[in-house]
TIRO-83855 format. One record per residue (C-alpha): x, y, z; residue number from 1. Coordinates in nm, 2 decimals, decimal comma. Layout:
N
{{X Y Z} NUM} ...
***
This chain:
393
{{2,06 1,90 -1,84} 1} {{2,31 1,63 -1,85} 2} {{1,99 1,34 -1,80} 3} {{1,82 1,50 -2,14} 4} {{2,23 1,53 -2,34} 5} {{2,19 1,18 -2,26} 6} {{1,83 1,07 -2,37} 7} {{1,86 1,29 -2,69} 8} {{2,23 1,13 -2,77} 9} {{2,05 0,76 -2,69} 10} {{1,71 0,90 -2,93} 11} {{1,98 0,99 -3,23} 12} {{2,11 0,72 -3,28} 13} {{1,77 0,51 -3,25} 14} {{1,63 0,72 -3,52} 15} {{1,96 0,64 -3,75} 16} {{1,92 0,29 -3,69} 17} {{1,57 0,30 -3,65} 18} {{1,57 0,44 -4,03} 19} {{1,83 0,27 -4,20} 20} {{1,64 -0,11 -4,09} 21} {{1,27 0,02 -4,19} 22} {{1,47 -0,06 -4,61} 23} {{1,46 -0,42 -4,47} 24} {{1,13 -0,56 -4,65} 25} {{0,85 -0,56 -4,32} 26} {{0,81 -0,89 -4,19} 27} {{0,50 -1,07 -4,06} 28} {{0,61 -1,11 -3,70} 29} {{0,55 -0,98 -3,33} 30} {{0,78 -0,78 -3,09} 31} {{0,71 -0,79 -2,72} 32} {{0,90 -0,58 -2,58} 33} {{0,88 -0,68 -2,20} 34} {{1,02 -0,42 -1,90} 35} {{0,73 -0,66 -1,65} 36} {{0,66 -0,91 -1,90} 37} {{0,37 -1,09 -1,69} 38} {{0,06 -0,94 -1,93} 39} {{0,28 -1,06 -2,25} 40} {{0,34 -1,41 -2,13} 41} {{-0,02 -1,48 -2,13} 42} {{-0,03 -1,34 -2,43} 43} {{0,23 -1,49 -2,58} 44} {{0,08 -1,83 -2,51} 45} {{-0,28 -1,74 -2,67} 46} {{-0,05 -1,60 -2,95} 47} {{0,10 -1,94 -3,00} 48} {{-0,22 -2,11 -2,98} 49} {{-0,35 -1,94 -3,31} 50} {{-0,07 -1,90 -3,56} 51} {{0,31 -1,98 -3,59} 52} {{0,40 -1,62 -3,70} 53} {{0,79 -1,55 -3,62} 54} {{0,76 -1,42 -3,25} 55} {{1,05 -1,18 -3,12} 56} {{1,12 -1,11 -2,74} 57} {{1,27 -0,80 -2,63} 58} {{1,35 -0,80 -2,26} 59} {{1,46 -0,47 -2,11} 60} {{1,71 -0,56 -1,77} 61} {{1,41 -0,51 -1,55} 62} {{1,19 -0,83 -1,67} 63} {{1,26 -1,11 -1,44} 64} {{0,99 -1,34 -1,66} 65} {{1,16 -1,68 -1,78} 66} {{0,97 -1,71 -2,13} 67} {{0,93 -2,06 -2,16} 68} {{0,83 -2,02 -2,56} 69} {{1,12 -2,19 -2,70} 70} {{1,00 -2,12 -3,10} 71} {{1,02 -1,73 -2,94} 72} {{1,37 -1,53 -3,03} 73} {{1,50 -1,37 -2,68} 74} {{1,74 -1,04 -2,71} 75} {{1,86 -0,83 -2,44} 76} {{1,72 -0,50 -2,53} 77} {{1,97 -0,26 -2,35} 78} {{2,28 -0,07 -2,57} 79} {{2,52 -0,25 -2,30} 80} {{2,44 -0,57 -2,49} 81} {{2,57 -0,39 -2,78} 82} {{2,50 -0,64 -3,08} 83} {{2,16 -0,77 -2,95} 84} {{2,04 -0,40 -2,92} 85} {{2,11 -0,33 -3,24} 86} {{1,97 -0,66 -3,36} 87} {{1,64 -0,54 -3,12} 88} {{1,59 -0,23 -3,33} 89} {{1,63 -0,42 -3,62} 90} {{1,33 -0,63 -3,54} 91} {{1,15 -0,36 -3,45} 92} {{1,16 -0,17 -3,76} 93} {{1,05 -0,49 -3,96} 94} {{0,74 -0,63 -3,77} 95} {{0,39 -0,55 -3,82} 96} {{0,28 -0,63 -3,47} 97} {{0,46 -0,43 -3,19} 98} {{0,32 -0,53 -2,79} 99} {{0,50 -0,33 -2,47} 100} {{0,41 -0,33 -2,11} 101} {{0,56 0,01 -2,02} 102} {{0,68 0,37 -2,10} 103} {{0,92 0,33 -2,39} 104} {{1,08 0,67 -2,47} 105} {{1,27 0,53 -2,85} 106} {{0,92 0,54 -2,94} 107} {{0,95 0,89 -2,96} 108} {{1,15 0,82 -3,32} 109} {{0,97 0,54 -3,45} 110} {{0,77 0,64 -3,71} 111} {{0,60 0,30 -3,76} 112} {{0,47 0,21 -4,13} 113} {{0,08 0,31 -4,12} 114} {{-0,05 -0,10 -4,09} 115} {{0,16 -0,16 -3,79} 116} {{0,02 -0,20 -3,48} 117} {{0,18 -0,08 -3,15} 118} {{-0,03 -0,23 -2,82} 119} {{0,02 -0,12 -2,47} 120} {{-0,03 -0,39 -2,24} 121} {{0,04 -0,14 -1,92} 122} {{0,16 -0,33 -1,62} 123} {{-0,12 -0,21 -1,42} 124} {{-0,50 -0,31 -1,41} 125} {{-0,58 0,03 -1,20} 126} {{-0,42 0,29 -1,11} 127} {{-0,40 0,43 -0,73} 128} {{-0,08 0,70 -0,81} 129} {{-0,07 0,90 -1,10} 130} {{0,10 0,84 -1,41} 131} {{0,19 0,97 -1,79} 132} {{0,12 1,35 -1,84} 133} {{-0,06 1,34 -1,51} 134} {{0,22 1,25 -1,30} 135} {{0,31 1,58 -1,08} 136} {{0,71 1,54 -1,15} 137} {{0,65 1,63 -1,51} 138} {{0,65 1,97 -1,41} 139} {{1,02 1,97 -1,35} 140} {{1,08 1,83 -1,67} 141} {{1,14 2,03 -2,03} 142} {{0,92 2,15 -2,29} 143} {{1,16 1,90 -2,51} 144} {{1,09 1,63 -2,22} 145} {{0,69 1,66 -2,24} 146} {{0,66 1,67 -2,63} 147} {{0,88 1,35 -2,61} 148} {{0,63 1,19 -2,40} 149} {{0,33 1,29 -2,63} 150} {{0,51 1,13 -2,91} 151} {{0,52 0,84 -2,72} 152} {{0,19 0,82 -2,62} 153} {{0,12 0,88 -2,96} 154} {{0,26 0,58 -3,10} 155} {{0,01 0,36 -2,90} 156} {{-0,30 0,23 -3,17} 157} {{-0,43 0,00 -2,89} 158} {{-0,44 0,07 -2,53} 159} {{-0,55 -0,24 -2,33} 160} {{-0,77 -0,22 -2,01} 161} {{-1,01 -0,40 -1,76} 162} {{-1,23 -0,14 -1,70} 163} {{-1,39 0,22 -1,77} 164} {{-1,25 0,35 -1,50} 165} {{-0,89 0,26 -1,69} 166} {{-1,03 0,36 -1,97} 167} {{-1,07 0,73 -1,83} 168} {{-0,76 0,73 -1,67} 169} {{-0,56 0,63 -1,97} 170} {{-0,77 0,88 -2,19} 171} {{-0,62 1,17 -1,92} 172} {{-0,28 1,00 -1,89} 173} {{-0,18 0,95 -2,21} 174} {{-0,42 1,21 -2,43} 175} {{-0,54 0,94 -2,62} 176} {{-0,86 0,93 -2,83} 177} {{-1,18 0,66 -2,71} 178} {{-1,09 0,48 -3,02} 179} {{-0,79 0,36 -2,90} 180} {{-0,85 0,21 -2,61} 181} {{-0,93 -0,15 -2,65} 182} {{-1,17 -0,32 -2,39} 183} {{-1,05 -0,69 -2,39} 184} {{-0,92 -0,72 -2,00} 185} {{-0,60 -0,78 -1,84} 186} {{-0,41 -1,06 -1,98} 187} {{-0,29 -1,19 -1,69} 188} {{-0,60 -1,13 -1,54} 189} {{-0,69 -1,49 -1,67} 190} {{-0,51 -1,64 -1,38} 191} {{-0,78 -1,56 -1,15} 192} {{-1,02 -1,83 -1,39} 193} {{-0,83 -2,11 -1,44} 194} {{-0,85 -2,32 -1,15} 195} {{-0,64 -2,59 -1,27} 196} {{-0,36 -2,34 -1,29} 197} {{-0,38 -2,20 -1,00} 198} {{-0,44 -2,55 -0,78} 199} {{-0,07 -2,65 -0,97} 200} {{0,11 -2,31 -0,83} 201} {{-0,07 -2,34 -0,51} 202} {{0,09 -2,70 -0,49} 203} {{0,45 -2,58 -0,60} 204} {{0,44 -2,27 -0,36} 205} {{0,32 -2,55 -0,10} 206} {{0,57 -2,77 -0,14} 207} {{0,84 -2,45 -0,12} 208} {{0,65 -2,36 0,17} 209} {{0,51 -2,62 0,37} 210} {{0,35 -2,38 0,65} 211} {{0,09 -2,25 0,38} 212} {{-0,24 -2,44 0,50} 213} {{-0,08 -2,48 0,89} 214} {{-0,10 -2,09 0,91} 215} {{-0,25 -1,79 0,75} 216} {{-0,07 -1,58 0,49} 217} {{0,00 -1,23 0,55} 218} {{0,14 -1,08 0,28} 219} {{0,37 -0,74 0,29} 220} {{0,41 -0,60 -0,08} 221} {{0,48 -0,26 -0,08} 222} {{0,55 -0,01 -0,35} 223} {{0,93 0,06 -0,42} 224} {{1,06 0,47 -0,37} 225} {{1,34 0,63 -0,51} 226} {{1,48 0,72 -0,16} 227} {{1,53 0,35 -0,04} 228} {{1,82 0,27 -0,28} 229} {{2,07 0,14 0,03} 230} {{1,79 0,10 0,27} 231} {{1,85 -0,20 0,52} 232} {{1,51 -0,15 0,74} 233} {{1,13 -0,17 0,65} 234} {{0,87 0,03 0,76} 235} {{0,69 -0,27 0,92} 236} {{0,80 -0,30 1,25} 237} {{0,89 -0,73 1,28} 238} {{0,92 -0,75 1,61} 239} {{0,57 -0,64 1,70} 240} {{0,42 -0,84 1,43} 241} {{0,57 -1,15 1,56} 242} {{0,48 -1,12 1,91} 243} {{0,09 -1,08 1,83} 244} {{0,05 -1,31 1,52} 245} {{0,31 -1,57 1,50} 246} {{0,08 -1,83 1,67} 247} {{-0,18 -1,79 1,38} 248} {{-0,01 -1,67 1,07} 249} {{0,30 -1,64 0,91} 250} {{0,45 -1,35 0,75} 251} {{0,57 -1,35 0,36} 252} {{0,74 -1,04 0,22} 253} {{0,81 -0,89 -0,12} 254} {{1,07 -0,65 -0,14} 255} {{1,22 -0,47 -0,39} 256} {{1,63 -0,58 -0,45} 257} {{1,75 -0,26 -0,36} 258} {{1,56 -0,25 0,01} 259} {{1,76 -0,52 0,20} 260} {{1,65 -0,67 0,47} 261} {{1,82 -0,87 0,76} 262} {{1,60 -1,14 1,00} 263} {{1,68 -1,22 1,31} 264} {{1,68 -1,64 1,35} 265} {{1,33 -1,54 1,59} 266} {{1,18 -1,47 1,30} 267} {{1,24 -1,78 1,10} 268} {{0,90 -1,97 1,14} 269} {{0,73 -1,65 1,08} 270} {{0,90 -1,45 0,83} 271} {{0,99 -1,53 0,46} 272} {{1,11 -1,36 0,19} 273} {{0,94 -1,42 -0,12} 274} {{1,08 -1,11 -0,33} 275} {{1,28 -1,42 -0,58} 276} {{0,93 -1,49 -0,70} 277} {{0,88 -1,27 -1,00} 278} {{0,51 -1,33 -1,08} 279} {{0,30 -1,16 -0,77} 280} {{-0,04 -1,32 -0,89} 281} {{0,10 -1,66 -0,79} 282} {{0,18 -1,53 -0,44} 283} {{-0,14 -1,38 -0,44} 284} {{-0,30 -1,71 -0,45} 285} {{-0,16 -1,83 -0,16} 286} {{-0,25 -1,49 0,04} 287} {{-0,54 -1,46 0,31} 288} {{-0,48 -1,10 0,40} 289} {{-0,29 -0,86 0,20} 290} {{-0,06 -0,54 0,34} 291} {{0,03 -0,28 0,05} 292} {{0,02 0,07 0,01} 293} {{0,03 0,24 -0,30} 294} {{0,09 -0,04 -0,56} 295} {{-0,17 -0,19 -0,85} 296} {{-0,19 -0,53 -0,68} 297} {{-0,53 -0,48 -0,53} 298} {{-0,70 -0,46 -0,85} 299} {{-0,60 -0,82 -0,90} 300} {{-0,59 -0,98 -0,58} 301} {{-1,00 -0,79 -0,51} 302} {{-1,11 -1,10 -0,75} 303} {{-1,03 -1,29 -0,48} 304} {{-1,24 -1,13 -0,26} 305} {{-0,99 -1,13 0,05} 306} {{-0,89 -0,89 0,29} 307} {{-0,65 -0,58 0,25} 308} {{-0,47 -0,33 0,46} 309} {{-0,37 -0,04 0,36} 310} {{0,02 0,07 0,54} 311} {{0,00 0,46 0,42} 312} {{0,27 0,54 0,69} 313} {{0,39 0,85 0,40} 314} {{0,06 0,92 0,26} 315} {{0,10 1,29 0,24} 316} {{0,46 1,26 0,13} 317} {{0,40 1,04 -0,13} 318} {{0,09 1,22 -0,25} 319} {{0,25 1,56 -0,29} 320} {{0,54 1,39 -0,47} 321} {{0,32 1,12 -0,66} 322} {{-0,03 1,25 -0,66} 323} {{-0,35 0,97 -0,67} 324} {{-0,59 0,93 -0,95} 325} {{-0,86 1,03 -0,68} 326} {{-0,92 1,02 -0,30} 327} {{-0,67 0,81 -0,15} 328} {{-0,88 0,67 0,17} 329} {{-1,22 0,65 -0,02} 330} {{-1,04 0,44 -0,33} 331} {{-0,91 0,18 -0,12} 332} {{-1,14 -0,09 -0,08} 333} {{-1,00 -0,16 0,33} 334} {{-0,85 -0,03 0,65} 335} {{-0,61 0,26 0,58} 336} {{-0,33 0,30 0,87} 337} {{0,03 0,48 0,92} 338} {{0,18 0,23 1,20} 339} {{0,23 -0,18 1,30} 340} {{-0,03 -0,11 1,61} 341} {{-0,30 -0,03 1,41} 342} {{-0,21 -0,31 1,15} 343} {{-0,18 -0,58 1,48} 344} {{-0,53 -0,44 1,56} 345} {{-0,69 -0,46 1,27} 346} {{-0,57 -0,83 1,18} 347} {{-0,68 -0,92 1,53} 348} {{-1,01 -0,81 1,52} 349} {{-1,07 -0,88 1,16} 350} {{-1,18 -0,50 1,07} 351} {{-1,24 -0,57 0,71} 352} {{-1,54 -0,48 0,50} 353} {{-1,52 -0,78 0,18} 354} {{-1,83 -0,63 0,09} 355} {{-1,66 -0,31 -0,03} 356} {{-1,38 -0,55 -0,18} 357} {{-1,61 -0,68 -0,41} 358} {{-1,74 -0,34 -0,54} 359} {{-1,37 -0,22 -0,59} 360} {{-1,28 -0,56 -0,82} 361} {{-1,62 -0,53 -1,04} 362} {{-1,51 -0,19 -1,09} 363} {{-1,21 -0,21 -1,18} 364} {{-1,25 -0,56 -1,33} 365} {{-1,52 -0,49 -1,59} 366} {{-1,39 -0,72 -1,86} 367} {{-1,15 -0,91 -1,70} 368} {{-1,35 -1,24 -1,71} 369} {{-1,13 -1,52 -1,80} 370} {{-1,10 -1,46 -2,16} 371} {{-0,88 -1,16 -2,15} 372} {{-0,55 -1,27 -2,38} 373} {{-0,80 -1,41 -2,64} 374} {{-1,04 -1,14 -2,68} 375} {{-0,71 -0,99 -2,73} 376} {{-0,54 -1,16 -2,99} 377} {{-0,91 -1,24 -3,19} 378} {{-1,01 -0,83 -3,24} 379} {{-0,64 -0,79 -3,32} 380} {{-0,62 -1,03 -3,59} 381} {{-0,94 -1,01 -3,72} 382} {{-0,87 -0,59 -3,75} 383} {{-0,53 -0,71 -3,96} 384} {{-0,77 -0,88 -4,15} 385} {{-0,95 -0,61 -4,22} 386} {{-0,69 -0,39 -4,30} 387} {{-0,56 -0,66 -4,55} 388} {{-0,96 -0,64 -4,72} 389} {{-0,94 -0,31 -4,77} 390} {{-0,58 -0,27 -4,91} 391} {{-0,67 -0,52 -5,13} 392} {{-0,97 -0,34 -5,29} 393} 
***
């Protein structure tokens, strides 16, 4: 009760503001509003490759992205940040071109002019847990709670995906009509072709981590839970790893802030924490085998056709609390185990099956070929254009 006193008190006084700026004369500018922010930096710099239209960033207190777009107006989109929230709305209510990478729930009250356009760039290339209207919590939500979150979905003209599989899941996820979802791949998906970019982060993560090329990189990314707010320990017992793999590989981990973790000086040739580095693509780069449970990574890091291993050590917890767009063991494109033994074993005996890697990233990588952010930004702009024909006739 008190958690929807406060979203509805938060919603009011959006709409007021939200209202009162939509007088302002709209504007021929883009809003990012950024909660991950890696899809709309690659965006952003196609963007600024074809026109010099006023650019406006919105970062929520989650986006750890430095935007390195100078011409590109930064605000701190929270209400603690009182003036620059205010100033966010303000923007928002005046552009014409509106990108997020998340769920937004204002959007609930923003009853956007008819020729703007509000694009979800979701954070995920895949999905592995379920999400939106599909997400099993939803249930112990209000009738007020799930018609806020229609609304929202609502807002979306564009959704952005990689794949038909996407495509499906965000037509179930969000109710959203075919004609919505736009097939121009991952933004950040273009990473994964540019091999001068990726040679020049390979080289700075090198010279961070001189031991990358002496040993193999094992990477531990799992997803974040509620419940481990305070945690000190990891699932992944250390110890164990070390004793059986320290000779051959070294072991980089990427933790969430809130799970703290404290390494023994044993562990200091074999274990590093990497969590400081916000964009996981460029870690991914650097990876020979990768341990994760129920995050999107793998969608990505399949393009690179390496091996994964799957540390489902709460799988029937987390499904009965999360659910999984399908079969957990059969979606997963590698070994599936609950403990350290069986991770050990797997590594050591090299119980991987690339094969099945590469059918999971050309399904789930349909159209993410290299030209993702400009496919993008050319059927968005040339659709403005269109929209400008026809109001002109």
């Amino acid at each position: 009760m008190a958690r929807e006193l406060a979203i509805s008190v938060y919603l009011f006084v959006f709409r007021l503001l939200f209202r009162l700026f939509q007088w302002f004369p709209q504007r021929k500018k883009t809003v990012f509003i950024a909660s991950f922010g890696d899809n709309i930096l690659y965006t952003l710099q196609e963007l600024r490759k074809q026109t010099d239209d006023p650019v406006v960033i919105l970062k929520t207190s989650q986006c750890k992205v430095d935007f390195e777009d100078t011409t590109a107006t930064i605000l701190h989109f929270q209400p603690i940040n009182l003036l620059q929230w205010i100033q966010s709305i303000y923007h928002i209510a005046s552009a014409d071109k509106i990108f997020v990478d998340n769920y937004f729930g204002f959007l609930a009250v923003t009853d956007f002019k008819a020729n703007v356009l509000c694009v979800q760039l979701w954070h995920a290339a895949g999905a592995i847990k379920q999400f939106g209207l599909k997400d099993p919590s939803i249930v112990h939500r209000t009738q007020r709670a799930y018609e806020r979150f229609q609304k929202v979905y609502q807002r979306f003209t564009h959704v952005v995906v990689g794949s038909e599989k996407m495509a499906a899941i965000f037509r179930e996820s969000f109710g959203l009509s075919n004609e919505k979802i736009l097939r121009s791949g991952i933004p950040r998906s273009d990473l994964f072709y540019d091999t001068k970019t990726q040679q020049r982060i390979q080289q700075t993560l090198r010279n961070r981590y001189p031991v990358i090329g002496q040993k193999k990189v094992i990477l531990y990314a799992p997803t974040y839970r509620d419940h481990e707010l305070n945690q000190v320990n990891i699932a992944l017992d250390i110890e164990k790893m070390y004793q059986h793999l320290h000779q051959d590989y070294v072991l980089f981990l990427r933790l969430h802030p809130a799970v703290k973790q404290e390494f023994h000086n044993q562990y200091d040739s074999f274990v590093y924490d990497v969590s400081d580095i916000t964009d996981v693509n460029h870690l991914l780069l650097v990876t020979d085998i990768l341990i994760t449970d129920y995050s999107s990574i793998p969608f990505e890091f399949a393009l690179l056709e390496r091996p994964m291993i799957f540390f489902a050590y709460d799988l029937d917890d987390y499904e009965q609390q999360r659910g999984f767009s399908e079969a957990y063991e059969t979606l997963v494109p590698g070994p599936v185990v609950n403990n350290t033994d069986d991770i050990v074993d797997v590594i050591e005996h090299g119980i991987f099956d690339i094969q099945l890697v590469k059918e999971f990233a050309n399904q789930w990588n349909q159209y993410n070929k290299g030209n993702a952010s400009r496919t993008l930004i050319n059927t968005l702009y040339k659709e403005e254009e269109q929209y400008q024909a026809v109001d002109q006739n």
